[in-house]
VMD Tcl script that builds the backbone (N, CA, C; Angstrom):
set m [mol new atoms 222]
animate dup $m
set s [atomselect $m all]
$s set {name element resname resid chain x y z} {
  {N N UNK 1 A 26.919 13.251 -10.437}
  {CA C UNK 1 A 25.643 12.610 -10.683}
  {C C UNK 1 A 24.704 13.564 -11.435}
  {N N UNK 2 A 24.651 15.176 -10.957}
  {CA C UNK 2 A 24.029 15.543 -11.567}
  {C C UNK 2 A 24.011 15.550 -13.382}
  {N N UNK 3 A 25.562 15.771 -13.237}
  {CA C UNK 3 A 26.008 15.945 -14.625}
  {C C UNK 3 A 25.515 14.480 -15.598}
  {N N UNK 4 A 25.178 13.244 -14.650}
  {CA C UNK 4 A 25.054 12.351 -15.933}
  {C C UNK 4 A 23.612 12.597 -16.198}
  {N N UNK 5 A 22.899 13.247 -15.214}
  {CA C UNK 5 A 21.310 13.375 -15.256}
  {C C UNK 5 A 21.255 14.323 -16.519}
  {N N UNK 6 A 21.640 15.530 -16.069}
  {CA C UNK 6 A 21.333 16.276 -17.276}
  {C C UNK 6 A 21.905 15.819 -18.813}
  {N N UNK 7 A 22.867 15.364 -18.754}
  {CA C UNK 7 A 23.922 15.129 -20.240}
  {C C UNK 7 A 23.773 13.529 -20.807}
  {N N UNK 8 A 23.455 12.491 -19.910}
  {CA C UNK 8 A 24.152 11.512 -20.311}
  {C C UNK 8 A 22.627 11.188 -21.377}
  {N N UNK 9 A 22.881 10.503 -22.497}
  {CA C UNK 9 A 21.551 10.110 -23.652}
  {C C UNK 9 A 20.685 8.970 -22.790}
  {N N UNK 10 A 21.458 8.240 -21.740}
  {CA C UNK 10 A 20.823 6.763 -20.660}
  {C C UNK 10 A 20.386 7.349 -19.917}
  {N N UNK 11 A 20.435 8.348 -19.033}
  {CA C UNK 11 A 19.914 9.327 -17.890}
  {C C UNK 11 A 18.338 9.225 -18.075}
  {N N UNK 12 A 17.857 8.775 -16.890}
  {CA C UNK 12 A 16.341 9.095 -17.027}
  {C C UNK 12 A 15.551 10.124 -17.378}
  {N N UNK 13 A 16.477 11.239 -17.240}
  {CA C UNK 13 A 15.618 12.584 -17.888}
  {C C UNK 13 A 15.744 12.762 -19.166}
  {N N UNK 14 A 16.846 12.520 -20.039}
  {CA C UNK 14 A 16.745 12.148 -21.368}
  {C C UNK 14 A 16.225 11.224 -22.019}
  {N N UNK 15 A 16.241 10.457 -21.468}
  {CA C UNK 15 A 15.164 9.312 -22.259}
  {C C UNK 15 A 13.455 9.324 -21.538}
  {N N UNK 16 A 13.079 10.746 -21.202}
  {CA C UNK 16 A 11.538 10.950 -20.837}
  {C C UNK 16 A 11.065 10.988 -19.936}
  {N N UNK 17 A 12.190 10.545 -18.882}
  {CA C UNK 17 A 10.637 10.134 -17.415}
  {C C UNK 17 A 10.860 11.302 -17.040}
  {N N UNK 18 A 9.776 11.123 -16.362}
  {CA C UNK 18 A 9.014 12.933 -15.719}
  {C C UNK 18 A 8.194 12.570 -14.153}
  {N N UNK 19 A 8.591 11.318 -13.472}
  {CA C UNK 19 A 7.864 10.846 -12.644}
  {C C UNK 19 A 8.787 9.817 -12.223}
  {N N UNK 20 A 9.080 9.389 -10.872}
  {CA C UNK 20 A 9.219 8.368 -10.713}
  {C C UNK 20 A 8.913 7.818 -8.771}
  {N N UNK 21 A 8.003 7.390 -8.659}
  {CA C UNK 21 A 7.629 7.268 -7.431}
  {C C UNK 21 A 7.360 5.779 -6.946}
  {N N UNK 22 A 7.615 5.815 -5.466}
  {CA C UNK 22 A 8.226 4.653 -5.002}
  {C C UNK 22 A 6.830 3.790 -3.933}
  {N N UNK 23 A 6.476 2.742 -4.138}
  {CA C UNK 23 A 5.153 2.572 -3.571}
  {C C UNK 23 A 5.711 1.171 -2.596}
  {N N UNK 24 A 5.879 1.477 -1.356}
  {CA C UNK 24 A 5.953 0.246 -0.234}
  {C C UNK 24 A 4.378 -0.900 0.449}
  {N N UNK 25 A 4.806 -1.754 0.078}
  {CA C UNK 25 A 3.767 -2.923 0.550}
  {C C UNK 25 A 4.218 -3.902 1.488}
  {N N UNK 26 A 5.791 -3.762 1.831}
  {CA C UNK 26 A 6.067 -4.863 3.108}
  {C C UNK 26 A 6.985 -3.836 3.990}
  {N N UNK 27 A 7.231 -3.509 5.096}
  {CA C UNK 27 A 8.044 -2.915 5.568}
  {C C UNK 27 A 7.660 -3.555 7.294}
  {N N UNK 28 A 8.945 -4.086 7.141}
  {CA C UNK 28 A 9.361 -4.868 8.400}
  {C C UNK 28 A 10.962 -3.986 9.486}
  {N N UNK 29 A 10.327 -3.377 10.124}
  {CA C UNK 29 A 11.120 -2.621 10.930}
  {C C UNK 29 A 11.829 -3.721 12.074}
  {N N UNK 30 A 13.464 -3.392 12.436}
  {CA C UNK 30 A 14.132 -3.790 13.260}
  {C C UNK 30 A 14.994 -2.975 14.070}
  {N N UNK 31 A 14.484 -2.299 14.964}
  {CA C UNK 31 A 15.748 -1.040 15.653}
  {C C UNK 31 A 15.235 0.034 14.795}
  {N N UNK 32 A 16.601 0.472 14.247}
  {CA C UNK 32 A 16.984 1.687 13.558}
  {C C UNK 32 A 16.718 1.563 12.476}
  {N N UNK 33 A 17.394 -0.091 11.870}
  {CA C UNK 33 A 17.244 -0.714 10.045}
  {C C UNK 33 A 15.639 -1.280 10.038}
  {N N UNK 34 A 15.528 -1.012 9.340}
  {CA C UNK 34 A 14.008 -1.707 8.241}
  {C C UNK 34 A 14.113 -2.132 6.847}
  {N N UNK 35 A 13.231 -3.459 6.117}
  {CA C UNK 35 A 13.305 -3.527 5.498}
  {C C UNK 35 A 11.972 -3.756 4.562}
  {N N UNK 36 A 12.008 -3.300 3.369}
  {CA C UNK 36 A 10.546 -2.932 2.699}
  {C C UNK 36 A 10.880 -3.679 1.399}
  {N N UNK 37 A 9.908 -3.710 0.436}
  {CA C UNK 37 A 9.386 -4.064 -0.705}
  {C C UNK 37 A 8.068 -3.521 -1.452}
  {N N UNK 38 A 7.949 -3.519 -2.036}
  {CA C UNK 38 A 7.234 -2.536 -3.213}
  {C C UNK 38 A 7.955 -2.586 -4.435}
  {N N UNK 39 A 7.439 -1.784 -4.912}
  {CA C UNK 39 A 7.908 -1.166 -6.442}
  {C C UNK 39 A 7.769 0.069 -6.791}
  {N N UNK 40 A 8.485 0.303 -7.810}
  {CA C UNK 40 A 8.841 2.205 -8.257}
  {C C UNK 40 A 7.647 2.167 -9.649}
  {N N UNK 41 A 6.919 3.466 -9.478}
  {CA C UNK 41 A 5.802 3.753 -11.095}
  {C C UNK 41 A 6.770 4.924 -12.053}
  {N N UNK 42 A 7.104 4.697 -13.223}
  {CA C UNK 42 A 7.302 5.486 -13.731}
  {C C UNK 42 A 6.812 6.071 -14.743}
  {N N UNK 43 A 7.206 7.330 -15.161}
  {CA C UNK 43 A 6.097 7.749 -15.677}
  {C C UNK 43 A 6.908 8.298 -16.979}
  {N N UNK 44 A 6.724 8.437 -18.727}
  {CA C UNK 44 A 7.243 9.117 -19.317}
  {C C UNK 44 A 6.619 10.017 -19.996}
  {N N UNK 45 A 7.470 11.383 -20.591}
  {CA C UNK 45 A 6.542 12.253 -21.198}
  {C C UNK 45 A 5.922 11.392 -22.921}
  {N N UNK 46 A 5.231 11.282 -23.828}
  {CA C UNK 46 A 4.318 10.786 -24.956}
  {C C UNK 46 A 4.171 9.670 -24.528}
  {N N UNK 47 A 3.991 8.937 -23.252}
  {CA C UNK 47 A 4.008 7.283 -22.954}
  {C C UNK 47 A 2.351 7.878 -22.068}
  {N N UNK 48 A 1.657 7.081 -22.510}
  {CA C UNK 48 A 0.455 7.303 -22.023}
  {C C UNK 48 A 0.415 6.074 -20.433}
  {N N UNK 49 A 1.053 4.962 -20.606}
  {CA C UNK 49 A 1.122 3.984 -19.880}
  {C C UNK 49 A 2.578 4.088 -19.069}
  {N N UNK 50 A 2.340 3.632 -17.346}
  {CA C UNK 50 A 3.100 3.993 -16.558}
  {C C UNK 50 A 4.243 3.009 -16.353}
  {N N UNK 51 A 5.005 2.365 -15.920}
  {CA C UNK 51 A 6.265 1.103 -15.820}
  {C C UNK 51 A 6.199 1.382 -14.643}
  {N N UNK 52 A 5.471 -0.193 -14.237}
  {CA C UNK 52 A 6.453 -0.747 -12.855}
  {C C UNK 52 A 7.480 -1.720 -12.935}
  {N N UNK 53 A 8.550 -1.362 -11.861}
  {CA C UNK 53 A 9.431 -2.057 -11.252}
  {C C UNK 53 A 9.443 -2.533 -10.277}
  {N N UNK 54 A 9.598 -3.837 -10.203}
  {CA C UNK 54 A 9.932 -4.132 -8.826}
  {C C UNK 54 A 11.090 -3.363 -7.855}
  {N N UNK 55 A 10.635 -3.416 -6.022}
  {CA C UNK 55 A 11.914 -2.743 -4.920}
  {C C UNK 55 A 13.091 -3.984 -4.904}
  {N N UNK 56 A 12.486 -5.398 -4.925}
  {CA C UNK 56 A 13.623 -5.877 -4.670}
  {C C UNK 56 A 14.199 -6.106 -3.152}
  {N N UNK 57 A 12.902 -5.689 -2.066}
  {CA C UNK 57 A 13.427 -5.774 -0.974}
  {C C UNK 57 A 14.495 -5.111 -0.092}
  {N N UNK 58 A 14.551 -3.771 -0.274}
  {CA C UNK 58 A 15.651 -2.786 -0.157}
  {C C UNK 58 A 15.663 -2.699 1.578}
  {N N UNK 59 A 16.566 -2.377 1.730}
  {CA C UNK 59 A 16.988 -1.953 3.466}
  {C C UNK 59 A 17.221 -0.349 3.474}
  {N N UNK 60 A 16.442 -0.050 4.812}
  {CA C UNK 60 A 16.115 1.882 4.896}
  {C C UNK 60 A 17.002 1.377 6.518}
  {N N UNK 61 A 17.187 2.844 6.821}
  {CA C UNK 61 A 17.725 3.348 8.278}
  {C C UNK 61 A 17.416 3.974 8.612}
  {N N UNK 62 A 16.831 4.472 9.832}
  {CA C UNK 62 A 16.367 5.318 10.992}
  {C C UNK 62 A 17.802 6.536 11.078}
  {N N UNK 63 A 17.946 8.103 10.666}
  {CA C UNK 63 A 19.171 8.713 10.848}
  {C C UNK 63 A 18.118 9.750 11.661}
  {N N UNK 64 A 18.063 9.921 12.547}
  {CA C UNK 64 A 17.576 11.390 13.341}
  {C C UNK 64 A 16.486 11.672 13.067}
  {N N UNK 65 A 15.743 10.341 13.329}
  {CA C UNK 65 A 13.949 10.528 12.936}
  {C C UNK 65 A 13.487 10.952 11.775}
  {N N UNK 66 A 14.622 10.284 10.502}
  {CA C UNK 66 A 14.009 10.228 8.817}
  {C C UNK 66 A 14.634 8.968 8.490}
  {N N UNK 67 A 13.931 8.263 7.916}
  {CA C UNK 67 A 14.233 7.169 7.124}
  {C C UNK 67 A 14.764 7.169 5.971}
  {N N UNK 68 A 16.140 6.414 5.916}
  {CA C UNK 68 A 16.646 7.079 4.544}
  {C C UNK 68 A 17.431 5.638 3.879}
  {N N UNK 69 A 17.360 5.823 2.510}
  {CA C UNK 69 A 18.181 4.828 1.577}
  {C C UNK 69 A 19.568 4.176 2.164}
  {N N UNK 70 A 19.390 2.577 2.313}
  {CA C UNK 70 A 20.658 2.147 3.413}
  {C C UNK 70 A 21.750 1.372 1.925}
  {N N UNK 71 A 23.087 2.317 2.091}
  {CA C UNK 71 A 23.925 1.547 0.798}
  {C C UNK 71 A 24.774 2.894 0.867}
  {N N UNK 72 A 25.927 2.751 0.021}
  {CA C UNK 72 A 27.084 3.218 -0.067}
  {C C UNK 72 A 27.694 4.107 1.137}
  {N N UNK 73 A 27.215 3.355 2.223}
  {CA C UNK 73 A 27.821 3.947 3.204}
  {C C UNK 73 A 29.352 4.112 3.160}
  {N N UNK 74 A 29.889 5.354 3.039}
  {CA C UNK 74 A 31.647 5.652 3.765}
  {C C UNK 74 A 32.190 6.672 4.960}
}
mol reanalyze $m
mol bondsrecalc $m
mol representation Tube
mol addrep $m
């Protein structure tokens, strides 16, 4: 992963962003799993104006009292 960050020309750090932060507005906790919504701001270097994205409604997990990204679990 790192390697496509630094090398790949599609990689977000090659094509400018210098920012990318994640802003929650619904977060509905169940147990351990929760699930939130928001959107990500991004930011690029000569882009004076920021891009939002929508979250899409993502699912987080409770691992040892940090909440963390729920997906490619193996």
């Amino acid at each position: 992963m790192e390697q496509f960050f630094r090398s790949d020309p599609t990689s977000p750090i090659q094509m400018g962003v210098t920012s990318y932060e994640a802003t929650v507005t619904v977060f509905e906790a169940h147990g351990d799993k929760a699930y939130i919504d928001g959107f990500f701001i991004e930011k690029a270097k000569g882009d004076a104006n920021a891009g939002n994205f929508p979250m899409f409604f993502q699912q987080i997990v409770n691992e040892h009292g940090q909440w963390k990204w729920f997906g490619n679990q193996k």
